[in-house]
N, C-alpha and C positions, 0 to 999 in steps of 0.2 A: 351708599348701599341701597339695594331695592329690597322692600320685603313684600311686595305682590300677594299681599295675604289674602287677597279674594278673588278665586277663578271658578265663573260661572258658568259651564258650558252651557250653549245654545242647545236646546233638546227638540227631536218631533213628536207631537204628543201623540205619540201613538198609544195602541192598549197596554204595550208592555210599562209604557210610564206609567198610563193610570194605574196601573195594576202595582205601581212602585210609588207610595205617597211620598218618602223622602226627596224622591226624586225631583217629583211633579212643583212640590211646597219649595224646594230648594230653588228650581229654575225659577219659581216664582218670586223667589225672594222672601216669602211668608215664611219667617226664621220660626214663630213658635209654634204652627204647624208642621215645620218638618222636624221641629226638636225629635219629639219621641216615637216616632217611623224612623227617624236615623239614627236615634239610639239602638233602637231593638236590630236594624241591620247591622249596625258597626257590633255590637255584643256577637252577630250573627257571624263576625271577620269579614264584611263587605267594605274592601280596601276604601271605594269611591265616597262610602257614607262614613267612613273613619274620619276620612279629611272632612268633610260638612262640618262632622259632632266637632269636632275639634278648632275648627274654624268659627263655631257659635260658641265654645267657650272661648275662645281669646277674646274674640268682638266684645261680648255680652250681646248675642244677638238670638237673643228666644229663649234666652238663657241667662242668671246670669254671671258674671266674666268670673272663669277658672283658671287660672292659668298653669296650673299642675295638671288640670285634665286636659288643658289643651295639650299638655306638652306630652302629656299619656296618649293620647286618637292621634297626633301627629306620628309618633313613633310609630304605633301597631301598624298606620296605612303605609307611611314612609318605608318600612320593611318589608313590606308588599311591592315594592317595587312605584307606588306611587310617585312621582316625580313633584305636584304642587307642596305634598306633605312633606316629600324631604326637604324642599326646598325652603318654606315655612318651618320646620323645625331647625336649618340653618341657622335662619333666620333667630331665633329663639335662643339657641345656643351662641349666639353674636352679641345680641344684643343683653344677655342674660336673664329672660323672662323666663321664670317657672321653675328657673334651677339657676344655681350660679355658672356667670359667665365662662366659654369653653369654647372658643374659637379655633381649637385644633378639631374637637365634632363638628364644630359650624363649616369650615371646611370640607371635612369627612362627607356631609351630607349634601354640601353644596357640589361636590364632584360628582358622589351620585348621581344625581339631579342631572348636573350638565353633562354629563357622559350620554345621558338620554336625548338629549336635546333640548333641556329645559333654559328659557333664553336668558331666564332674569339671575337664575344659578348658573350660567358663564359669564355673566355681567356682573355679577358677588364675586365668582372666583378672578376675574382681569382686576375687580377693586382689590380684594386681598393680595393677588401677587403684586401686584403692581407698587402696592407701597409697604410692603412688608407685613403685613397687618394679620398677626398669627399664625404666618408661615412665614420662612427666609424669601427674603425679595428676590422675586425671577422677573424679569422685564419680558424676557421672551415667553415663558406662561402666560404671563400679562395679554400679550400681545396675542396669543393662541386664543384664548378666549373671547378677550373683547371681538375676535374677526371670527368667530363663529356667532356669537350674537348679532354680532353688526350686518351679518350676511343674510342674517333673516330679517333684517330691520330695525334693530334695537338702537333707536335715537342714542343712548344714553353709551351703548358701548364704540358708537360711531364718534362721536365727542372725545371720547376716551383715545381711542386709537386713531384718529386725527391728531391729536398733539401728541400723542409714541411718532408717529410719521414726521410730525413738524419739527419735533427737537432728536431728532431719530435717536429715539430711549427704546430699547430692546429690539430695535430693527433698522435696517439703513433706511439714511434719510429720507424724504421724499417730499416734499412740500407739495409740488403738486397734487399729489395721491392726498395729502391731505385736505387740503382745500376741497380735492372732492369729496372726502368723507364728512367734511363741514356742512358743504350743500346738501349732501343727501341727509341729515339731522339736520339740520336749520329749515329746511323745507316741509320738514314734519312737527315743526314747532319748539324744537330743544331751544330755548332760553340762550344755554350757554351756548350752544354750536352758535347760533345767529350771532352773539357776543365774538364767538372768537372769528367768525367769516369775515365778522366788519372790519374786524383789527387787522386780520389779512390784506382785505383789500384797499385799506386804510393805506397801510404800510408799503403796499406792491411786495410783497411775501409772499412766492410760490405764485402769483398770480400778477396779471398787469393790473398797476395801482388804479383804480375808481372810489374815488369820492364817495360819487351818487351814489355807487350800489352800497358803499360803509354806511351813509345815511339811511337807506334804505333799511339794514338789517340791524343797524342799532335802535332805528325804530320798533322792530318787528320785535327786539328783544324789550327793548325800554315801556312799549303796550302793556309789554307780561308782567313789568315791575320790579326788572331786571336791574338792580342802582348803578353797576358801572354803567353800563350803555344809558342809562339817562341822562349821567354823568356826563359822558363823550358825546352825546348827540346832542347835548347843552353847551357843550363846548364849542362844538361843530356851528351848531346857530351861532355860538356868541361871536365868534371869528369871521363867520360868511364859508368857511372849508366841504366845501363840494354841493353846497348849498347856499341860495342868497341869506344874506343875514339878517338875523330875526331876535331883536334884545330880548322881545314879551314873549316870545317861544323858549330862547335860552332860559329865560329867570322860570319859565311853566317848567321847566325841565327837573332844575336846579330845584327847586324846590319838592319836587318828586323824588328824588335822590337823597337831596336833605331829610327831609321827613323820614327814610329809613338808615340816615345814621352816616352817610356817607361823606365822609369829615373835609376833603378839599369841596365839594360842591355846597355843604355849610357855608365853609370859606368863602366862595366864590359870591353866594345869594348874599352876603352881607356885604358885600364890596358892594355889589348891587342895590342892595337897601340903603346904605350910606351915600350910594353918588345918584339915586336917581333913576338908574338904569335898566332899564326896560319896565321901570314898575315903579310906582309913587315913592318919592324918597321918606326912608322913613328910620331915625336913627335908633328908637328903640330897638325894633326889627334886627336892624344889623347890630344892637348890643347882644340880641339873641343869640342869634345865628355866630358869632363870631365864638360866644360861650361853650355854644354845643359844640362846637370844632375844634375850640382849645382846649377842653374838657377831655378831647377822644385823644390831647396829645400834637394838634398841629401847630406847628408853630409860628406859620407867619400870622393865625387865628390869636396866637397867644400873643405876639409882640402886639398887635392891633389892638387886643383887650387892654394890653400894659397902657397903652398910647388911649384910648377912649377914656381909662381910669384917669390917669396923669394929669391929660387936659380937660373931663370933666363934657366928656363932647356924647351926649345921650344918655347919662348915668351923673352921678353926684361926684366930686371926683375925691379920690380916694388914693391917696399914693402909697401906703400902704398893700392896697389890692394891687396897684400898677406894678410895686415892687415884685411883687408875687408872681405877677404872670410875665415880664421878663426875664427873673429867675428860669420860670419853666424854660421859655424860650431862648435863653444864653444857655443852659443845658445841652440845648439840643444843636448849640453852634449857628444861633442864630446872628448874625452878626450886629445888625441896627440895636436887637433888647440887649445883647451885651454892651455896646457904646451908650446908649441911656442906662443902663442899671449904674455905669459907670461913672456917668455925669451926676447920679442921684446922691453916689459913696462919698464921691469927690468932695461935690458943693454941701455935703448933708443935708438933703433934699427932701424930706420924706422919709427918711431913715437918720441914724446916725452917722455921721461923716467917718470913714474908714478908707484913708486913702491905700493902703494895704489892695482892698477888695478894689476900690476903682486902678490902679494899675493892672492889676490882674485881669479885670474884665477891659480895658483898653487892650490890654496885648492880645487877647484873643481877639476882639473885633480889628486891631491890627492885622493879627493872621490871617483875617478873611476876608482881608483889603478894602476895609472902612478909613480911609484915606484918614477922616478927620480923625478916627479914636488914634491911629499915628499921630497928628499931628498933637492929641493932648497928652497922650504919653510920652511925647519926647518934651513937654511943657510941665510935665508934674518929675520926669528923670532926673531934668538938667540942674 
């Protein structure tokens, strides 16, 4: 959702401003100078200083933060036909500041708004139809809206209705049409648009497949701090794919993605730490790295943790802990941690010997065509 909650217009300072301190102080920015010139106007019902007063109580800007009064100068200007206020009072009634939550009003105002032409309230109304979100899901409202914003420019609702076109969700297909609605957001900086151009042209999706230009745009996303594309543009170097390959650029990558949480390139930077690879080997590192990944849930991070515990390779070892994190990862159909958790039941390894549990986790790693956990369970059957 946008909440756009500061629109400044650009003013000529001509005499009628100076003759209008709120105005003058507002354009300025100098919020507690225009505080009480736009109070005394907005008391006055001057719709334009309604929204000011009201937008310095929300902020706390000259003021400070009301959020009943905001939600009081929003309405008065809003019903005046103001388009930022209603839009901001959408806004408000969405997110539930100042009054409890009420997204059938948040709508209400936010149609206002864009029936006028306001771009950021038909980019709020494409997010609510679009995923049902306090109105019944319409895909084609969806689509009405984001391509009135988008027509005026609205990065955000061109992202949006780029993938309506790609997976032709409320509108026939179009990949091409959307690939161009990618470019035209991706060119103006949309993070995501640039994300999903790359994937496009990654893939040859509506477009003839380029490498370079995937590299190209997953950069321009991964700059912004965008974790998949740092992800994928990590990948990209580690492989050489449309790019010559670069280990110390992959792991620069990998580690910018890791750092905000992004659980396979965790993964991946501690493979890296472990063998060497593009960056001094270093196995505490990769016990890190492997923890923060199997932590979020990954599982070949978690078999690796069971296996670093086990054999004691950068940590004390602990079979105990190893049983634990093959647990996790024979959960989740891991094949290899379920064939060791098995071997651990079997031989009483670091647990108690429960040939019960090691049959069971052999037949699984059987199922997942762990040739050898076959070969022990037809040795512990017979």
């Amino acid at each position: 959702m946008k909440k756009g909650l500061l629109v400044i217009l650009s003013v000529l300072f001509s005499s009628a401003v100076y003759a209008n301190p709120c105005k003058l102080y507002w354009s300025m920015e100098s919020y507690e100078k225009a505080f009480t010139p736009c109070k005394v106007k907005a008391e006055q019902g001057d719709a334009e200083a309604q929204y000011n007063l009201a937008f310095m109580y929300h902020d706390g800007k000259g003021v400070k933060e009301d959020l009943q009064k905001a939600l009081f100068w929003y309405f008065k200007s809003a019903e005046q036909g103001n388009t930022n206020a209603q839009n901001n009072l959408g806004n408000m009634y969405y997110y539930g500041e100042g009054e409890q939550q009420d997204k059938v009003k948040a709508l209400n105002w936010y149609t206002k708004a864009a029936e006028q032409g306001h771009i950021d309230a038909q980019y709020n109304l494409g997010f609510m139809y679009k995923n049902g979100d306090g109105v019944e899901q319409d895909k084609q409202k969806a689509v009405y809206w984001f391509t009135k914003a988008a027509e005026e420019g609205d990065s955000d609702s061109q992202n949006n209705l780029a993938g309506m076109y790609k997976r032709g969700d409320g509108v026939e297909q179009d990949k091409e049409k959307a690939v161009n609605l990618y470019t035209k957001a991706a060119e103006q900086g949309n993070f995501a648009a640039q994300y999903n151009l790359a994937f496009m042209y990654y893939e040859g999706n509506g477009v003839e497949q380029d490498k370079q230009k995937a590299v190209y745009w997953y950069t321009k996303a991964a700059e912004q701090g965008h974790p998949r594309s740092q992800y994928n543009l990590a990948l990209m170097y580690s492989e050489g794919y449309g790019i010559e390959q670069d280990k110390q650029k992959a792991a620069y990558w990998y580690i910018k993605a890791a750092e905000q949480g992004h659980s396979t390139a965790q993964y991946n930077l501690a493979i890296m730490y472990k063998e060497g690879t593009g960056l001094e080997q270093d196995e505490q590192k990769a016990l890190y790295w492997y923890t923060r990944s199997a932590e979020q849930g990954f599982a070949d991070a978690q078999n690796n943790l069971g296996n670093a515990y086990y054999y004691g390779k950068g940590v004390k070892q602990d079979k105990i802990k190893a049983i634990n994190w093959y647990t996790k990862a024979a959960e989740q159909g891991h094949s290899s941690a379920q064939y060791y958790l098995a071997l651990m039941y079997d031989e009483g390894d670091g647990v108690k010997q429960n040939r019960s549990l090691a049959q069971k986790y052999y037949q699984q790693a059987c199922d997942g065509d762990y040739q050898e956990a076959c070969n022990k369970l037809k040795q512990l059957t017979e």
